[in-house]
BAVEXVO-932078 format. One record per residue (C-alpha): residue in three letters; residue number from 1; x, y, z. Coordinates in nm, 2 decimals. Layout:
BEGIN
+-----+-----+--------+--------+--------+
:   r :   k :      u :      v :      w :
+-----+-----+--------+--------+--------+
: ALA : NUM :      X :      Y :      Z :
...
+-----+-----+--------+--------+--------+
This chain:
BEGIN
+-----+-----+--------+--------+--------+
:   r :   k :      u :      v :      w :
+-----+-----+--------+--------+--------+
: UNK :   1 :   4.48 :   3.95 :   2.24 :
: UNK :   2 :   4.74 :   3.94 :   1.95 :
: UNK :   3 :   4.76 :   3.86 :   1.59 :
: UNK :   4 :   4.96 :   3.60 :   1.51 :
: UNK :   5 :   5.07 :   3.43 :   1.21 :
: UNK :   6 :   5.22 :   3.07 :   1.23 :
: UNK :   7 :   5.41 :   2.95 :   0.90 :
: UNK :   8 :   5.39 :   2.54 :   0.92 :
: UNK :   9 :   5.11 :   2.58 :   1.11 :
: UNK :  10 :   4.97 :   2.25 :   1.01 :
: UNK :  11 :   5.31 :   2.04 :   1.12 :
: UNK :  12 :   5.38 :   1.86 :   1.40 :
: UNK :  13 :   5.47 :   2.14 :   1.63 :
: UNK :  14 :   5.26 :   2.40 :   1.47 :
: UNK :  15 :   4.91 :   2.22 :   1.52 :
: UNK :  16 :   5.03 :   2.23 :   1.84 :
: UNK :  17 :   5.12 :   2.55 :   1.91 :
: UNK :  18 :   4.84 :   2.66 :   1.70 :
: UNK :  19 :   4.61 :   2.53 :   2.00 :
: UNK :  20 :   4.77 :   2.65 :   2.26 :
: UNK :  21 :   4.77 :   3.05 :   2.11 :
: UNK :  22 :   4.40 :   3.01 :   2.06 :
: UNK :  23 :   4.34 :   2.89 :   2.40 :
: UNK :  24 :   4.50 :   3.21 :   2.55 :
: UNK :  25 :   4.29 :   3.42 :   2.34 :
: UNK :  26 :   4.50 :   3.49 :   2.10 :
: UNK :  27 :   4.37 :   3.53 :   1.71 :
: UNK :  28 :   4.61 :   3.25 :   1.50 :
: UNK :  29 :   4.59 :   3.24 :   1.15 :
: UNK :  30 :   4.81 :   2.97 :   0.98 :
: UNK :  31 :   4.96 :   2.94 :   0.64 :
: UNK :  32 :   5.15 :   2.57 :   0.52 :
: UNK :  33 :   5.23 :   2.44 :   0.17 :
: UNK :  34 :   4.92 :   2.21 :   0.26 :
: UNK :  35 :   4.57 :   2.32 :   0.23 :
: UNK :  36 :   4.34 :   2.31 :   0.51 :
: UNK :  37 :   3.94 :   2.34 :   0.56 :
: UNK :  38 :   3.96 :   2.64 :   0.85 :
: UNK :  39 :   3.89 :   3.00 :   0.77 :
: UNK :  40 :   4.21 :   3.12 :   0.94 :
: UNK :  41 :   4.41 :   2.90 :   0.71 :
: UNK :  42 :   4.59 :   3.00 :   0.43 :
: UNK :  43 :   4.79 :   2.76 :   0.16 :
: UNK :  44 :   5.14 :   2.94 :   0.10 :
: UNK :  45 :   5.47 :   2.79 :   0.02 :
: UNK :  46 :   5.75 :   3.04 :   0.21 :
: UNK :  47 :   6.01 :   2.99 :  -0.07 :
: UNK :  48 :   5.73 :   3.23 :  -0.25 :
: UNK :  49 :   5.80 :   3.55 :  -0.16 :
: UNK :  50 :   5.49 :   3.65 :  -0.38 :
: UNK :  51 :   5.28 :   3.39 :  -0.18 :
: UNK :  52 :   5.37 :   3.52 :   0.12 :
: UNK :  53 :   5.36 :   3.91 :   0.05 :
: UNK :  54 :   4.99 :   3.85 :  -0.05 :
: UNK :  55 :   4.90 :   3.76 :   0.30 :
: UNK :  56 :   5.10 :   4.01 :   0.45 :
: UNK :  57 :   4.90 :   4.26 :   0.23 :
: UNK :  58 :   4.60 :   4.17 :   0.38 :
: UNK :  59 :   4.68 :   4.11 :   0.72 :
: UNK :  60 :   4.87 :   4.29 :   0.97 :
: UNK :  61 :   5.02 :   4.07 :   1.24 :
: UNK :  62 :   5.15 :   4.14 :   1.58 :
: UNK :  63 :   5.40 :   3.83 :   1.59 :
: UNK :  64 :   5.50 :   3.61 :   1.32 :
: UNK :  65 :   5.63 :   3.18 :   1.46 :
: UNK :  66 :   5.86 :   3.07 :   1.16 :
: UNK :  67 :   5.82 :   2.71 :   1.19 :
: UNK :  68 :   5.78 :   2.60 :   0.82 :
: UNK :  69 :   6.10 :   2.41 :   0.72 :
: UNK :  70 :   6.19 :   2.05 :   0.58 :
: UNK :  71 :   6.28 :   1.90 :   0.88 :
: UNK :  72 :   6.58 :   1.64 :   0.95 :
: UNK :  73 :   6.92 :   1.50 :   0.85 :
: UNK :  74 :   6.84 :   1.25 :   0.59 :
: UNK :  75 :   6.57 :   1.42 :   0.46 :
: UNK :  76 :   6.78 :   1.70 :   0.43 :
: UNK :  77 :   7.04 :   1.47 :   0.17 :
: UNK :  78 :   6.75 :   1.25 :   0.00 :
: UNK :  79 :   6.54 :   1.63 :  -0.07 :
: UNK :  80 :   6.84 :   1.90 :  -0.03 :
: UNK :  81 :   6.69 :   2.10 :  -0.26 :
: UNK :  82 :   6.34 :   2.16 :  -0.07 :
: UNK :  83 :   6.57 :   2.16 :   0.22 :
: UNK :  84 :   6.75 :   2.50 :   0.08 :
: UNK :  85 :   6.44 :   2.67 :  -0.14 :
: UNK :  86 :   6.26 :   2.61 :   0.24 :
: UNK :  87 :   6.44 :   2.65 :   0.56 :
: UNK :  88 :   6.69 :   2.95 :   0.35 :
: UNK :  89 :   6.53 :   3.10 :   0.09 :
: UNK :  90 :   6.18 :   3.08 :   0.30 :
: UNK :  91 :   6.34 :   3.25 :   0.60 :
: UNK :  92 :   6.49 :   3.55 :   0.38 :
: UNK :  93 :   6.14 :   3.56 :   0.28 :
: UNK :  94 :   6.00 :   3.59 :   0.61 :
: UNK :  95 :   6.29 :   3.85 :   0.66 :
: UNK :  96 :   6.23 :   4.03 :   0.40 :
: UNK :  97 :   5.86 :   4.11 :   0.45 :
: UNK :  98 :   5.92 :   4.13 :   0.85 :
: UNK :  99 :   6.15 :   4.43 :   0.73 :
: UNK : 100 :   5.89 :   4.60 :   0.56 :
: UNK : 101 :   5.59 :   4.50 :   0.76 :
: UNK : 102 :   5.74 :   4.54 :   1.15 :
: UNK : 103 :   5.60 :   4.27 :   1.29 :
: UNK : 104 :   5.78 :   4.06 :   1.56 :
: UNK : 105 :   5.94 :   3.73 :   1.50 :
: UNK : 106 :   5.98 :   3.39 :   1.69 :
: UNK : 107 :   6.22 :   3.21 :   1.49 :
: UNK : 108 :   6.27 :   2.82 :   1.53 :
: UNK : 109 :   6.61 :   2.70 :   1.48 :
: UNK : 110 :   6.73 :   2.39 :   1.70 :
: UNK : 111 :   6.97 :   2.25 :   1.87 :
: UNK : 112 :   7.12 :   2.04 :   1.59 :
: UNK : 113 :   7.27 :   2.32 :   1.56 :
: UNK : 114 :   7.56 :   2.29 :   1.82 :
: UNK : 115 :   7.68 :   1.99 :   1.61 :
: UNK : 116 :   7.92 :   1.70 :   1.81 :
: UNK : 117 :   8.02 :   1.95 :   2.06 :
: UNK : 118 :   8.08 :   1.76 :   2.40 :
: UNK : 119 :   7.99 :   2.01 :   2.64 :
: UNK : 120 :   7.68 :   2.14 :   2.81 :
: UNK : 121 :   7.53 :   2.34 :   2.52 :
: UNK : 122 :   7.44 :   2.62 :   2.65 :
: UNK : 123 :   7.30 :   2.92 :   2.40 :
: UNK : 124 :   7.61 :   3.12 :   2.44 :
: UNK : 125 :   7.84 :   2.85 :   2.28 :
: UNK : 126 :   7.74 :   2.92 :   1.92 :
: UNK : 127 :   7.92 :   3.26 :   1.98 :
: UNK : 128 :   8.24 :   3.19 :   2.11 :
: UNK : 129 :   8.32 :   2.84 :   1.99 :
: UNK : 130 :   8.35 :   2.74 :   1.61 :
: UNK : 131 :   8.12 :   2.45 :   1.57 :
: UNK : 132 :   8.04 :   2.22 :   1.24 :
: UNK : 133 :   7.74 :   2.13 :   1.19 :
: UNK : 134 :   7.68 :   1.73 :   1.14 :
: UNK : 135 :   7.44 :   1.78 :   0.83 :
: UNK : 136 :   7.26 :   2.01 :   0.60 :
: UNK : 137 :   6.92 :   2.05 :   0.82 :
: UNK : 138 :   7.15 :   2.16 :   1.11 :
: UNK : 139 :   7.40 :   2.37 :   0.88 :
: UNK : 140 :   7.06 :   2.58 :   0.77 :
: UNK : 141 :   6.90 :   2.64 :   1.07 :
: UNK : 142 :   7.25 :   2.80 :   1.15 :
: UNK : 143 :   7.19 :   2.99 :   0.83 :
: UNK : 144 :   6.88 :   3.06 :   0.96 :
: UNK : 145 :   6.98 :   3.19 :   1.31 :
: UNK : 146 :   7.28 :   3.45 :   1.11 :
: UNK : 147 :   7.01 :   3.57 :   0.85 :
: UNK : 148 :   6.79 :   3.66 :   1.13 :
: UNK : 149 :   7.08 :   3.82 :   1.33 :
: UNK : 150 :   7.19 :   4.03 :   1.00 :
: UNK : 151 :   6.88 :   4.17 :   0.94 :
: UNK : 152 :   6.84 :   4.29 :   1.29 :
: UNK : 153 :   7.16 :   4.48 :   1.29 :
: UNK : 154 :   7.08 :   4.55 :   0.94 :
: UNK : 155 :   6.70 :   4.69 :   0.95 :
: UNK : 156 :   6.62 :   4.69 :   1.32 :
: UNK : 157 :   6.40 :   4.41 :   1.25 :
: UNK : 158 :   6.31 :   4.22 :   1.65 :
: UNK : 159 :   6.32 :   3.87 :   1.68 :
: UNK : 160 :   6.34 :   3.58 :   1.91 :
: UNK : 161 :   6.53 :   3.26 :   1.80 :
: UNK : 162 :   6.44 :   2.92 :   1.97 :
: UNK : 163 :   6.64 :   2.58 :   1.95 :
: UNK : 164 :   6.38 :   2.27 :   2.06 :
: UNK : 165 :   6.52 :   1.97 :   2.13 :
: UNK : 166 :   6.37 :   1.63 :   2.06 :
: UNK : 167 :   6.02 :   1.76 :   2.12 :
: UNK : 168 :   5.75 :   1.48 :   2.03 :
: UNK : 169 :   5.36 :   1.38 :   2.07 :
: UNK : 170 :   5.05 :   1.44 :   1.88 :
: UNK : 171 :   4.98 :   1.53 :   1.58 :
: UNK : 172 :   5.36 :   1.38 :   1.48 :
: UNK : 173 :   5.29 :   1.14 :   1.20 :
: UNK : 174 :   5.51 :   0.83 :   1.07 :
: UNK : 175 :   5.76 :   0.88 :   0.84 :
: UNK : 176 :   6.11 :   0.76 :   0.80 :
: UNK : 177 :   6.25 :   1.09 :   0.84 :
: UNK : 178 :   6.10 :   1.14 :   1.13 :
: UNK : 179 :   6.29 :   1.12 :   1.56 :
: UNK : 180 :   6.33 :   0.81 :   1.70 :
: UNK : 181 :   5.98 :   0.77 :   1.92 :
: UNK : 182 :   5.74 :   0.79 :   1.63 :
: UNK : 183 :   5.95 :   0.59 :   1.47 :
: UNK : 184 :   5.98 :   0.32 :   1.75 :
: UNK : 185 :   5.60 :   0.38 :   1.82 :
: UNK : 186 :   5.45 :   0.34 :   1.46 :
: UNK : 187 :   5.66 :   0.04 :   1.36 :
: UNK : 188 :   5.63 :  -0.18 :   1.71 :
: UNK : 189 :   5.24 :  -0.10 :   1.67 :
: UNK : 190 :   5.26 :  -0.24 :   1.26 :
: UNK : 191 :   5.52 :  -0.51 :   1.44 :
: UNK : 192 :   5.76 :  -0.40 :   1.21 :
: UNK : 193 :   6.15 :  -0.41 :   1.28 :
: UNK : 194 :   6.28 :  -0.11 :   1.39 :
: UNK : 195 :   6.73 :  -0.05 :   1.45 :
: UNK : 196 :   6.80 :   0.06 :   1.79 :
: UNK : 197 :   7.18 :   0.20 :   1.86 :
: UNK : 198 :   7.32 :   0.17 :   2.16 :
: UNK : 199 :   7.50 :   0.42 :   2.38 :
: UNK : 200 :   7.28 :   0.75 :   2.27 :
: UNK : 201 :   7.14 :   0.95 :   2.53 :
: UNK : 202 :   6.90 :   1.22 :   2.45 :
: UNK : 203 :   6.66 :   1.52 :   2.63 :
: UNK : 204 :   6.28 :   1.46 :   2.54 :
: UNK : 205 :   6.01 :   1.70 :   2.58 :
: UNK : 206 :   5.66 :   1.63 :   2.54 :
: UNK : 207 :   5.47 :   1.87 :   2.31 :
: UNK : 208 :   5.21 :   2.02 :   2.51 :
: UNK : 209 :   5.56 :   2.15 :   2.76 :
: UNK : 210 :   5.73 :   2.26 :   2.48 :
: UNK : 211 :   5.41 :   2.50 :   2.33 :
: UNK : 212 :   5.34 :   2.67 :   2.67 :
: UNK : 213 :   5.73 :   2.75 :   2.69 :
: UNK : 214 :   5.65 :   2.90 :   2.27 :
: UNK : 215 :   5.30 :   3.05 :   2.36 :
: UNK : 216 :   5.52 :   3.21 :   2.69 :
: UNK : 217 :   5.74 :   3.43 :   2.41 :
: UNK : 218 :   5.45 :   3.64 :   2.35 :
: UNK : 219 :   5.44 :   3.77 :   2.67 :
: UNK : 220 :   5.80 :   3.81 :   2.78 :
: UNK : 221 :   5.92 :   3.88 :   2.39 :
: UNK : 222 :   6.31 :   4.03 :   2.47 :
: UNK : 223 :   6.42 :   4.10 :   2.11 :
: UNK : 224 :   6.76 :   3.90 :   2.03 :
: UNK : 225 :   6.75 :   3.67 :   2.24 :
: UNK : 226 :   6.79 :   3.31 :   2.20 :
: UNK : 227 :   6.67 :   3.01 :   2.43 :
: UNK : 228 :   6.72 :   2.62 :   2.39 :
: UNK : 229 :   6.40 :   2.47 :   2.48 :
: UNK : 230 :   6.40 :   2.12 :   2.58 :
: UNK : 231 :   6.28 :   1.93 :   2.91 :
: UNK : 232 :   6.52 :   1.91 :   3.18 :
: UNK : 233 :   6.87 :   1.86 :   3.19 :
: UNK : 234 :   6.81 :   1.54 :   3.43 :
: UNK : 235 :   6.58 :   1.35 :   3.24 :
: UNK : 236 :   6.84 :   1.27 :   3.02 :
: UNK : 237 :   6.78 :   0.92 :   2.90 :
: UNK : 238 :   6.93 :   0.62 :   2.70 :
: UNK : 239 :   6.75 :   0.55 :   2.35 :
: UNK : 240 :   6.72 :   0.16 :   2.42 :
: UNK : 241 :   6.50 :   0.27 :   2.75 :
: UNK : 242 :   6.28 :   0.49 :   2.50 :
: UNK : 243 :   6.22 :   0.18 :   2.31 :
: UNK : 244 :   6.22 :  -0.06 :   2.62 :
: UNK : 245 :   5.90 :   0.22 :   2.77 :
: UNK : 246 :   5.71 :   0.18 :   2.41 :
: UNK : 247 :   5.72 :  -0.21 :   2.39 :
: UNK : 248 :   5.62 :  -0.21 :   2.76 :
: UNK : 249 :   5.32 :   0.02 :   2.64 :
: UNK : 250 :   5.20 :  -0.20 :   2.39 :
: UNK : 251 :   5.28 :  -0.52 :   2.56 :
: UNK : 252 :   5.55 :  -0.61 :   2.28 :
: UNK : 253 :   5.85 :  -0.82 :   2.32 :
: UNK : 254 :   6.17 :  -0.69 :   2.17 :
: UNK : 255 :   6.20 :  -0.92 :   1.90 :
: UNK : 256 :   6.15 :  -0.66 :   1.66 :
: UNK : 257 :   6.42 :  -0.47 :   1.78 :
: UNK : 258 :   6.76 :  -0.44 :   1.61 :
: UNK : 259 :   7.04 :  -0.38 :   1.81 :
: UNK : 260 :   7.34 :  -0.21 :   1.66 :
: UNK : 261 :   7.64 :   0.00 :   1.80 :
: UNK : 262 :   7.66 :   0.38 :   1.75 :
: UNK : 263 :   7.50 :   0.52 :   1.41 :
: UNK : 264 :   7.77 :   0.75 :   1.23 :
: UNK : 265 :   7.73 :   1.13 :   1.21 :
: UNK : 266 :   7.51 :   1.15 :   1.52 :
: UNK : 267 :   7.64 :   1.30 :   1.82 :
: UNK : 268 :   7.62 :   1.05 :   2.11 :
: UNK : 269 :   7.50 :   1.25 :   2.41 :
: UNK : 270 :   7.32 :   1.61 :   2.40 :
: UNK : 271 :   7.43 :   1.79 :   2.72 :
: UNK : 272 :   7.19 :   2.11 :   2.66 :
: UNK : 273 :   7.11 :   2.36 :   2.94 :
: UNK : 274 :   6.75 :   2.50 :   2.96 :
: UNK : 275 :   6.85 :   2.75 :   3.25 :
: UNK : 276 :   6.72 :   3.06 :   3.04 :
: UNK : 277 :   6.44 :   2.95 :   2.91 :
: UNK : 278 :   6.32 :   2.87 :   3.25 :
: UNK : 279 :   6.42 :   3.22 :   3.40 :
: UNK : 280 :   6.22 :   3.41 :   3.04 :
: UNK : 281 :   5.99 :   3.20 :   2.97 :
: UNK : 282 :   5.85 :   3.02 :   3.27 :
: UNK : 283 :   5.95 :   2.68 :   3.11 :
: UNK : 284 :   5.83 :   2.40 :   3.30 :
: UNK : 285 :   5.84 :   2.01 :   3.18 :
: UNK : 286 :   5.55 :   1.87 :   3.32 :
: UNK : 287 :   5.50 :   1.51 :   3.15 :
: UNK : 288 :   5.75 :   1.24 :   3.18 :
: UNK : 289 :   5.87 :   1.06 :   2.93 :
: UNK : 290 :   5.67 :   0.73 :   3.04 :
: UNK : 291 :   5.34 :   0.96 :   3.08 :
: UNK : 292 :   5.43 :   1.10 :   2.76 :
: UNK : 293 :   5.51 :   0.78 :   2.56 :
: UNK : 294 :   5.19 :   0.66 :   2.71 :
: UNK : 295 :   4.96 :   0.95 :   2.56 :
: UNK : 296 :   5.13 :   0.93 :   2.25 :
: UNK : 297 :   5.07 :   0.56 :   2.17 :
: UNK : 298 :   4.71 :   0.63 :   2.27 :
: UNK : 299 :   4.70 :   0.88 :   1.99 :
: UNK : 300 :   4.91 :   0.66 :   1.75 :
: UNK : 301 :   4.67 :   0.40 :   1.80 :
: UNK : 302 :   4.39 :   0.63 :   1.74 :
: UNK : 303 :   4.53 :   0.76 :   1.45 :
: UNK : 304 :   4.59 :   0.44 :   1.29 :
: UNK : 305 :   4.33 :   0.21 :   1.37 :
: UNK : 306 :   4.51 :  -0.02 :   1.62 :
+-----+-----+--------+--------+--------+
């Protein structure tokens, strides 16, 4: 059993992952800007470093998931500066105390980072190729990834870096900032319009797939490396089917649907390669994107009283 600290523990992917630790065993404390009612919770903001360093004093932890960050490209422009004070100054944070506390880190990038590049993004390609990033969120989580690299060869600090892709399901709630599915889901179950572009094709994972790949790190932790973490490379998929499998799931018709041609500064196909993360970290995609839909409209629907 391990000690493990989760920072955004009560997001999306953290709630998630925080459940899957436990189940293994594992002792999870989690600390979030938000409060929460459990006794392994504590409220933190990581662009504190004095917030932070208090539970560090208290705690020593075997591995540390950096997931708290503002999350997403137009969220990034409308709140840039909780963008930077979060996902950069938080992660120097993080750094900073990792240096002086040794503990081992699982840092969460993704791959938003490899920008428009048109090939198969595999995790070497941020080395050797100069890539733009397509927007602030994706220019610091490459931030990210170099701070974390620095202080390695700097302090001999050991950490893991991750790039998800398009991960969705539970415990992701409705906002406008928010991927494509919970979008499409919350506003065909309000039967509210929602835009659609056409000619996008995207990698989905289903949540509970991508936490087992996370919770794997633990046990196969290989300092520096660096794995994108998605489904599988042939379940790539057109966005107007993702929309065409939620109406179907809520017996909709897509009159609330907006068609529109290709939405600027979005890369038009991801071609990302999961071929490492499959020979570390046992990664395994389990849940298709129709099974997965359908659990997550269940939960939507739950959530929401429809």
């Amino acid at each position: 059993m391990k000690k493990i600290l989760i920072t955004g523990g009560k997001g999306f992917i953290g709630t998630n992952l925080t459940a899957e630790l436990r189940k293994r065993g594992h002792e999870v404390w989690t600390c979030d800007i938000i409060h929460g009612e459990e006794e392994n919770h504590i409220r933190a903001d990581v662009s504190s470093y004095w917030q932070l360093e208090r539970i560090f004093e208290k705690h020593s932890f075997d591995y540390v998931y950096h997931l708290a960050a503002e999350y997403g490209r137009w969220n990034g422009e409308d709140h840039y500066e909780n963008l930077w004070r979060t996902n950069s100054i938080g992660t120097k944070n993080i750094l900073r105390l990792q240096e002086k506390y040794r503990f081992k880190q699982i840092f969460f990038s993704s791959c938003e980072v490899y920008g428009n590049y048109g090939g198969i993004m595999t995790e070497e390609i941020m080395d050797n190729i100069p890539i733009k990033q397509m927007n602030d969120y994706a220019i610091t989580k490459w931030a990210g990834e170099l701070q974390v690299l620095n202080s390695a060869e700097m302090f001999g600090t050991e950490s893991v870096r991750v790039r998800p892709l398009n991960c969705y399901g539970p415990h992701e709630y409705y906002s406008s900032y928010r991927g494509v599915i919970p979008i499409f889901v919350y506003r065909a179950l309000m039967d509210l319009p929602y835009t659609v572009y056409m000619g996008h094709h995207r990698i989905f994972d289903y949540v509970d797939d991508t936490c087992r790949t996370f919770a794997n790190i633990v046990e196969n932790f290989i300092p520096g490396e660096v794995y994108n973490v998605g489904s599988k490379e042939e379940w790539k998929i057109d966005i107007k089917y993702v929309s065409d499998v939620i109406l179907k799931c809520l017996n909709k018709s897509d009159s609330l649907v907006i068609y529109k041609e290709a939405e600027p500064f979005t890369t038009i196909t991801k071609q990302v390669d999961f071929s490492k993360s499959r020979l570390d970290l046992k990664h395994t995609a389990n849940i298709s994107i129709e099974e997965g839909i359908s659990r997550y409209v269940k939960w939507m629907k739950a959530v929401y009283n429809k």
